[in-house]
PLY file of the C-alpha trace (Angstrom):
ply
format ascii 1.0
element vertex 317
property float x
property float y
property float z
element edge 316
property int vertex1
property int vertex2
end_header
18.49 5.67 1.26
20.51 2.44 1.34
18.18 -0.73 2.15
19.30 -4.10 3.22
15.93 -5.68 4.78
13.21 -5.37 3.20
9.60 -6.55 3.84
7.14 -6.70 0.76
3.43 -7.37 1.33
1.38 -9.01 -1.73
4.63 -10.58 -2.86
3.53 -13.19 -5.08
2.53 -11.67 -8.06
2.53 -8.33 -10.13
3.48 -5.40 -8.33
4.38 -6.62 -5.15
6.68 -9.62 -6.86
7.96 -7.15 -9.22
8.87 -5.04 -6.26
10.79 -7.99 -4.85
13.11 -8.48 -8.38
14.26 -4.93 -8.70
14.91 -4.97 -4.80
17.26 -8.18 -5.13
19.15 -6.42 -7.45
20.25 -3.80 -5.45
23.73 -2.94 -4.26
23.91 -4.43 -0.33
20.29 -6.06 -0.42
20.54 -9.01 2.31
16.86 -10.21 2.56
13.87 -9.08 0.57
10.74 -10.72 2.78
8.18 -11.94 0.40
4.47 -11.09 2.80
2.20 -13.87 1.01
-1.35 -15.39 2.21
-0.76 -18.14 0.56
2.09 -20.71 0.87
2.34 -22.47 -1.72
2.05 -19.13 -4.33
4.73 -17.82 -1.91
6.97 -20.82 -2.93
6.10 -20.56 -6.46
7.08 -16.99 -6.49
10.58 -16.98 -4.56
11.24 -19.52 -7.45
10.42 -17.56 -10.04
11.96 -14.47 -8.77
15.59 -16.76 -7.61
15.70 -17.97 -11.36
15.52 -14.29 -12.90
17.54 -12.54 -10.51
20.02 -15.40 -10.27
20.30 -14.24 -6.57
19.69 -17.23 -3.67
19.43 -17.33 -0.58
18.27 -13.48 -0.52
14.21 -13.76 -0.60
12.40 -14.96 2.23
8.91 -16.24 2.68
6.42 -14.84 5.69
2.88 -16.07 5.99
0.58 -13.25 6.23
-2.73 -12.38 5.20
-3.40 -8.63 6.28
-6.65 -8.58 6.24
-6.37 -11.13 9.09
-5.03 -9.17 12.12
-3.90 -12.45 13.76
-2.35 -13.24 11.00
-0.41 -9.92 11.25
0.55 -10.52 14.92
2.02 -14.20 14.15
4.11 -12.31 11.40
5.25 -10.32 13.68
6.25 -12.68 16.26
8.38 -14.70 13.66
10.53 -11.46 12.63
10.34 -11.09 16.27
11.97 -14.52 16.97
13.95 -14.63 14.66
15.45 -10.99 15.81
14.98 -9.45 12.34
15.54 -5.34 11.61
13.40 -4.18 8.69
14.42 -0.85 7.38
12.70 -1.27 4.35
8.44 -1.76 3.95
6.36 -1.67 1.32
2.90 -2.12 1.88
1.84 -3.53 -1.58
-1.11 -5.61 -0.96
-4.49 -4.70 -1.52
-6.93 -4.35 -4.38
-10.59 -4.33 -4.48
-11.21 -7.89 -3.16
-14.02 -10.35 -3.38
-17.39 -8.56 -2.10
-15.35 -5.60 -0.77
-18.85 -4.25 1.46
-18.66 -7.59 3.12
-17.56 -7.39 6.97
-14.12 -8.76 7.93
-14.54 -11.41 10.16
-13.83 -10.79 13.77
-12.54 -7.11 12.89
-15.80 -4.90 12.55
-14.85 -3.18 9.66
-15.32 -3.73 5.28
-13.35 -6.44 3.88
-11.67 -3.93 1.47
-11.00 -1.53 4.57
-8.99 -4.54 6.51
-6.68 -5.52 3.35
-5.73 -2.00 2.07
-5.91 -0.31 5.84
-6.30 -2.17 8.81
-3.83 -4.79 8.82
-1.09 -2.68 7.33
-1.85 -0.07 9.83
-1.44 -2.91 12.79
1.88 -3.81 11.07
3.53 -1.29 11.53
2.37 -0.37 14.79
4.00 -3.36 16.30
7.07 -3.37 14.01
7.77 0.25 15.56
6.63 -0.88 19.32
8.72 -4.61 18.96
11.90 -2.62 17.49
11.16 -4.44 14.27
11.30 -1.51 12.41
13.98 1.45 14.14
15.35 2.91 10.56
14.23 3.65 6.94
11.20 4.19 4.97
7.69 3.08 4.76
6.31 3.51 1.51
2.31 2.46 1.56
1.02 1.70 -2.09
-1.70 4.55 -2.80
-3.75 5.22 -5.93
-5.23 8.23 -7.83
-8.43 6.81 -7.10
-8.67 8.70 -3.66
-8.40 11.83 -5.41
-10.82 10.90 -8.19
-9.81 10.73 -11.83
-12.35 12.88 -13.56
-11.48 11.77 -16.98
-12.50 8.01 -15.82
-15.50 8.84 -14.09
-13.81 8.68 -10.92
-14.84 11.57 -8.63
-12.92 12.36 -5.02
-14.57 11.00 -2.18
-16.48 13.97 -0.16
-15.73 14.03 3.14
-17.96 16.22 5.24
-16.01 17.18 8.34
-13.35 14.68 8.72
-13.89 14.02 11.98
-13.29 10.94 13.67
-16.27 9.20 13.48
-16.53 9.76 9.86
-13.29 7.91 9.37
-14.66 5.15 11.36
-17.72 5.02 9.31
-15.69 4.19 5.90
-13.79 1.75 7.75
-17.13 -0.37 9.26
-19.40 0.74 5.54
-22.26 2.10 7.74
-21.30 6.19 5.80
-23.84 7.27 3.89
-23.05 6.68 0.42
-20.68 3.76 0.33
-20.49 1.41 -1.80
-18.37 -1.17 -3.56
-17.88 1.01 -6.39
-15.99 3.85 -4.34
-15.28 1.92 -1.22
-11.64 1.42 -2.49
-11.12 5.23 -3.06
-12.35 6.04 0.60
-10.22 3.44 1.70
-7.11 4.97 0.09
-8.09 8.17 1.17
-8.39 7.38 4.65
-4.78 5.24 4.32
-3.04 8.44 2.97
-4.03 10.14 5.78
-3.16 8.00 8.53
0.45 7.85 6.61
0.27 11.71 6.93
-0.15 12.15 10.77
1.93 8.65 11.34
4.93 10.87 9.67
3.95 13.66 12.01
4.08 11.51 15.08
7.47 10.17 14.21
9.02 13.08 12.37
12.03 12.89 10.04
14.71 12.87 10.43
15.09 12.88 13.92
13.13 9.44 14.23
15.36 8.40 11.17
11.56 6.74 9.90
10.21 7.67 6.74
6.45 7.39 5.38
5.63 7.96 2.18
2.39 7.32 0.18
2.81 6.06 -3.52
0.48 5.53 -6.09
2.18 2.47 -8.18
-0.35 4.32 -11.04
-2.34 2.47 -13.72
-0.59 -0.36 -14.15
-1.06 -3.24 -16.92
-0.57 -7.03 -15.83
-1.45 -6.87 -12.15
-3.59 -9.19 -10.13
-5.76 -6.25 -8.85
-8.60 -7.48 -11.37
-8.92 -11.43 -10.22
-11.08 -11.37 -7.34
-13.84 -9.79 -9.29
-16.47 -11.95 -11.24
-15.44 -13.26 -14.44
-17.07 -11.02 -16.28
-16.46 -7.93 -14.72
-12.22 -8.88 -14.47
-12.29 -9.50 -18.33
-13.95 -6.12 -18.75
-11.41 -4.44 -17.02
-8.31 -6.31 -18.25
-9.37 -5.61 -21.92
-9.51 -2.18 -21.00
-6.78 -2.00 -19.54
-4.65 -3.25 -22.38
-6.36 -1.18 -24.58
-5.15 1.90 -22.47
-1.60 0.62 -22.95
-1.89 0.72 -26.39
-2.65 4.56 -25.87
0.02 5.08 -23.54
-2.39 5.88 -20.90
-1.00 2.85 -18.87
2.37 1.32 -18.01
4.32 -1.69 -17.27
5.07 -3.08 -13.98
8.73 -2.28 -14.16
7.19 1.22 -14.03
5.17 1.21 -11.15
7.00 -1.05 -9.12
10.02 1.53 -9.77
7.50 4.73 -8.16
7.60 1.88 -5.38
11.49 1.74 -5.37
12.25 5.35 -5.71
10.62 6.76 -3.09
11.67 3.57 -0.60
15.62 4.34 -1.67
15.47 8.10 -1.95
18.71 9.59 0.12
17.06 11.81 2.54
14.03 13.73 1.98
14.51 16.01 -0.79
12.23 14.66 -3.41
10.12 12.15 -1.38
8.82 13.96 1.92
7.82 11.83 4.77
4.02 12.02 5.05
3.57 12.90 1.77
0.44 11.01 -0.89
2.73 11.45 -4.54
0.72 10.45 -7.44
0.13 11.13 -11.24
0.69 14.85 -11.42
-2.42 15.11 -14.07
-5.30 15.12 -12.39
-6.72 13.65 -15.28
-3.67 10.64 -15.45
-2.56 7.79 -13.76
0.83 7.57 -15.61
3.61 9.87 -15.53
6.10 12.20 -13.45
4.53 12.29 -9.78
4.04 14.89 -6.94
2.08 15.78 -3.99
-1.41 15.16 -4.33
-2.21 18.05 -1.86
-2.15 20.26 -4.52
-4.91 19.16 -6.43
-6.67 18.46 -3.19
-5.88 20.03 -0.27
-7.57 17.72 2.07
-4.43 15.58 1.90
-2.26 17.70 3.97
-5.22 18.95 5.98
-3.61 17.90 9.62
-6.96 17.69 11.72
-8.39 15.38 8.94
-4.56 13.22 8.63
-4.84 12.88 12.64
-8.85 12.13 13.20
-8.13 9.06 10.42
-5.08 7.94 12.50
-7.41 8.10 15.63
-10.02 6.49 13.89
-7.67 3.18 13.23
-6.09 3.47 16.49
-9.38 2.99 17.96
-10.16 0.47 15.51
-7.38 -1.79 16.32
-8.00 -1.70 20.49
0 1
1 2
2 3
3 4
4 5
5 6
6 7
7 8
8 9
9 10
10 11
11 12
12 13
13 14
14 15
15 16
16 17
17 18
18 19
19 20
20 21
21 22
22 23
23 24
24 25
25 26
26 27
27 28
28 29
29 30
30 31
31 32
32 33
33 34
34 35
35 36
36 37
37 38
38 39
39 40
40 41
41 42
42 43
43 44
44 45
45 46
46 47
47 48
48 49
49 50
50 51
51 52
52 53
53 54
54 55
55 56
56 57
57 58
58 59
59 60
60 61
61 62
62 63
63 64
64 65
65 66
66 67
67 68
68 69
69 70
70 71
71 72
72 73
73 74
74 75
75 76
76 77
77 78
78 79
79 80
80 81
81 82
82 83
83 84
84 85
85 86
86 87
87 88
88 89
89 90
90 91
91 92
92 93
93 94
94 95
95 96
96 97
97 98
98 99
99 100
100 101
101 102
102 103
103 104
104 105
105 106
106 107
107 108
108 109
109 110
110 111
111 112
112 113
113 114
114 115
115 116
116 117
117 118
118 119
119 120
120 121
121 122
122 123
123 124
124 125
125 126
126 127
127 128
128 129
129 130
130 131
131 132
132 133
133 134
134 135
135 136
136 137
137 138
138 139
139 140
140 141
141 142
142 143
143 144
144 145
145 146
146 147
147 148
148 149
149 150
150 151
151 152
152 153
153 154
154 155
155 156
156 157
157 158
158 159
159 160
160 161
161 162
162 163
163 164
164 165
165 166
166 167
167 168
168 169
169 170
170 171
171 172
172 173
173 174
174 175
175 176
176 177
177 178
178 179
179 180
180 181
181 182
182 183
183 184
184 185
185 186
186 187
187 188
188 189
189 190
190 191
191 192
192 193
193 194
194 195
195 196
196 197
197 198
198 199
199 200
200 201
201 202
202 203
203 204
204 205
205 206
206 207
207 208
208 209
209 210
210 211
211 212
212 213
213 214
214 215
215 216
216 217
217 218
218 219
219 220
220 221
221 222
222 223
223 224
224 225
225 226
226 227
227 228
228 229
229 230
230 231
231 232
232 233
233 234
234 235
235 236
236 237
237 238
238 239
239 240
240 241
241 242
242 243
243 244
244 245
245 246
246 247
247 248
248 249
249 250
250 251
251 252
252 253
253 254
254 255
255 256
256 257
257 258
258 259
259 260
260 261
261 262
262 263
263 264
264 265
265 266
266 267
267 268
268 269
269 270
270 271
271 272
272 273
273 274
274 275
275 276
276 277
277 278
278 279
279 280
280 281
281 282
282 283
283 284
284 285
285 286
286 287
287 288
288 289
289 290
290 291
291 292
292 293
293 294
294 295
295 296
296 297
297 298
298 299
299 300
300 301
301 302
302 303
303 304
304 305
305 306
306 307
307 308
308 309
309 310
310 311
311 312
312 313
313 314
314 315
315 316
């Protein structure tokens, strides 16, 4: 699917910036909208990715921290203003965060559940409702982690009904069970979801919106690591490289690209709106991708997809 406007959130560095190069080089990119916290990172990174890309004049910087729902609504109001038509978004940003249990201020939910969830989720909510967004595809960065990855200790988050309030609890910490070791993987879970019953509510193609969830997969060289405590990010960046070494990891180009392909995918054939693609292996976080529903089924469960979406919608009134 041809893409000329393109928003990218967590812009400024691995991942998302990566996102941002390959974009630029596209046939009949116009603007690739670098969604940055930080201003003067922003700057540094529009820079960077002008010098490699030789391309000016195409990347453009928007203030937004989405864990900040303000922040979200002043972002919106710019494109707004400034009568921009997205038909591209990638919802990069996210990560575990700095004490990720910790309550978002003003928001009465987990810090983690506001920067991978919340904010994105009140995004696009408004881009669809202001006519920001009319056309295109969605893709939402997800991760094997809400499936669990047995061979790296990582077990699927156990859901017990999927009703409502259950969703609500991951997104305020108060479920049984949570904590910040697998508060990121409920997160996800819950996000892949709410993508599910968003596609639902908007089907393709008669809405001409796409929504796709996208693990980016383990990926070397990314910033995920650096809000964690010195010694726990040095832990998991040696690691990390050593899992390259095995070819049990890959490069950003790679997982920027699982980004790219399933944002500029002609139709729906490969990439179905709704969808959570991942590693294939339930035991991988590299390699070919697919529908995560088949190793668990709760993923295209529709009571469960809606009861999350319900859950956020109530979250953000």
């Amino acid at each position: 699917m041809p893409v000329t406007n393109v928003l990218v959130t967590g812009a400024n560095a691995g991942l998302g910036k990566e996102c941002c190069r390959q974009l630029a080089l596209l046939d009949g990119i116009e603007k690739v909208y670098l969604g940055c916290r930080n201003e003067e990172k922003a700057k540094a990174a529009k820079a960077s990715l002008e010098e490699s890309t030789g391309k000016m004049g195409v990347f453009e910087i928007v203030l937004m921290d989405v864990s900040k729902l303000d922040s979200v609504r002043e972002a919106i109001q710019m494109f707004k203003k400034d009568s921009v038509i997205l038909d591209g978004i990638v919802l990069n940003a996210g990560g575990g965060g700095t004490n990720p249990m910790g309550m978002a201020a003003g928001i009465g939910v987990t810090n983690i559940f506001a920067l991978n969830v919340l904010g994105h989720a009140l995004f696009i909510d408004l881009a669809i409702q202001e006519k920001i967004f009319t056309a295109g595809s969605v893709v939402y960065s997800g991760s094997e982690g809400a499936r669990g990855i047995p061979s790296f200790g990582g077990v699927k988050p156990v859901l017990n009904n999927g009703a409502v309030e259950e969703f609500v609890s991951i997104a305020d910490g108060s479920m049984e069970g949570l904590n910040d070791n697998n508060v990121y993987a409920y997160a996800k879970c819950t996000a892949a979801l709410w993508i599910g019953s968003l596609a639902r509510k908007h089907p393709y193609p008669e809405s001409k919106m796409r929504f796709v969830t996208m693990s980016p997969g383990g990926t070397k060289s990314t910033n995920v690591f650096d809000p964690l405590p010195i010694p726990m990010r040095w832990i998991l960046k040696t690691t990390f490289q050593v899992m390259s070494l095995l070819g049990k990891v890959h490069g950003l180009e790679t997982g920027a690209k699982r980004y790219m392909d399933a944002l500029t995918e002609d139709g729906n054939a490969t990439y179905k709106s709704g969808v959570f693609y991942a590693s294939t292996d339930e035991n991988s976080i590299t390699g070919p991708t697919g529908d995560q529903s088949i190793i668990w089924d709760v993923f295209a469960n529709e009571i469960y997809q809606d009861n999350a979406y319900t859950a956020i919608d109530k979250l953000l009134k």
